[in-house]
C-alpha positions as CSV (number, residue, x, y, z in Angstrom):
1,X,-8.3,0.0,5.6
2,X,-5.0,2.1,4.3
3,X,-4.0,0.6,0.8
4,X,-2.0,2.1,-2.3
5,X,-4.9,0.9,-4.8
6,X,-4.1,4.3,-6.4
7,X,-1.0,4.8,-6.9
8,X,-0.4,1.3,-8.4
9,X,-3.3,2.2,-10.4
10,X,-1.5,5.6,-11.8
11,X,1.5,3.5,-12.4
12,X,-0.2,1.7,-14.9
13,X,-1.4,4.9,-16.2
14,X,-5.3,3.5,-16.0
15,X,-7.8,5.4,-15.1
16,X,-10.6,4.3,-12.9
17,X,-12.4,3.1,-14.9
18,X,-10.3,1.1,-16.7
19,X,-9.1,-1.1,-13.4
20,X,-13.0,-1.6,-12.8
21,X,-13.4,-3.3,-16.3
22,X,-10.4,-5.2,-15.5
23,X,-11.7,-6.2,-12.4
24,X,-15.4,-6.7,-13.4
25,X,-16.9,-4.1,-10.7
26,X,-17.6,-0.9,-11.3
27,X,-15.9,2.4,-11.4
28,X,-17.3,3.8,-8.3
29,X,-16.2,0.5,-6.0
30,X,-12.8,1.4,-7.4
31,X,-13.2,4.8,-6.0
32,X,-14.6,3.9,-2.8
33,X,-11.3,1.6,-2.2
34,X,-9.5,4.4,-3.5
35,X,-10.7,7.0,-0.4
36,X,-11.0,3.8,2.1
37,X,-14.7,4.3,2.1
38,X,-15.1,0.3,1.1
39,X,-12.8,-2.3,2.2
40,X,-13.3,-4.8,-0.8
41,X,-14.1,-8.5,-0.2
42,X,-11.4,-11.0,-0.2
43,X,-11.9,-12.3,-3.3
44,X,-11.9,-8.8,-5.0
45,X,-9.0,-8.3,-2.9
46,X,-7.1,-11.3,-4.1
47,X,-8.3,-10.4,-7.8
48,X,-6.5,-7.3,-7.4
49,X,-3.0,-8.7,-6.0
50,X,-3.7,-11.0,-8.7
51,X,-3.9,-8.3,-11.4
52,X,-1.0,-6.3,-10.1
53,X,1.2,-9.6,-9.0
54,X,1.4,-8.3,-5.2
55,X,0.8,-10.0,-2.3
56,X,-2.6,-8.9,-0.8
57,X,-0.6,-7.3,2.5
58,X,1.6,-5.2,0.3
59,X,-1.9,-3.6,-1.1
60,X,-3.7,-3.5,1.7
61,X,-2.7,-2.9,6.0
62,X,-4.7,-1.9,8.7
């Protein structure tokens, strides 16, 4: 799954680490979204629309 996880991420200027404390997973399921190696769950997936105010399908597309 194609998403823009990153660059919303470098907008914030917060490093990997940083979203995964946010999020409360860790570092390397943020980088395995990051390189589409890990489509996250839905509710991680909501969490993070959440966290950036997006809608889900702005994030995330097939």
């Amino acid at each position: 799954m194609k998403n823009q996880l990153r660059e919303l991420r470098a907008a914030k200027a917060w490093s990997q680490g940083d979203l995964a404390d946010k999020l409360a997973v860790s570092r390397q399921t943020i980088n395995a979204i990051e390189t589409e190696k890990y489509d996250p769950s839905l509710p991680l997936a909501l969490k993070i629309g959440k966290l950036f105010k997006l809608p889900v399908e702005e994030i995330f597309w097939n």
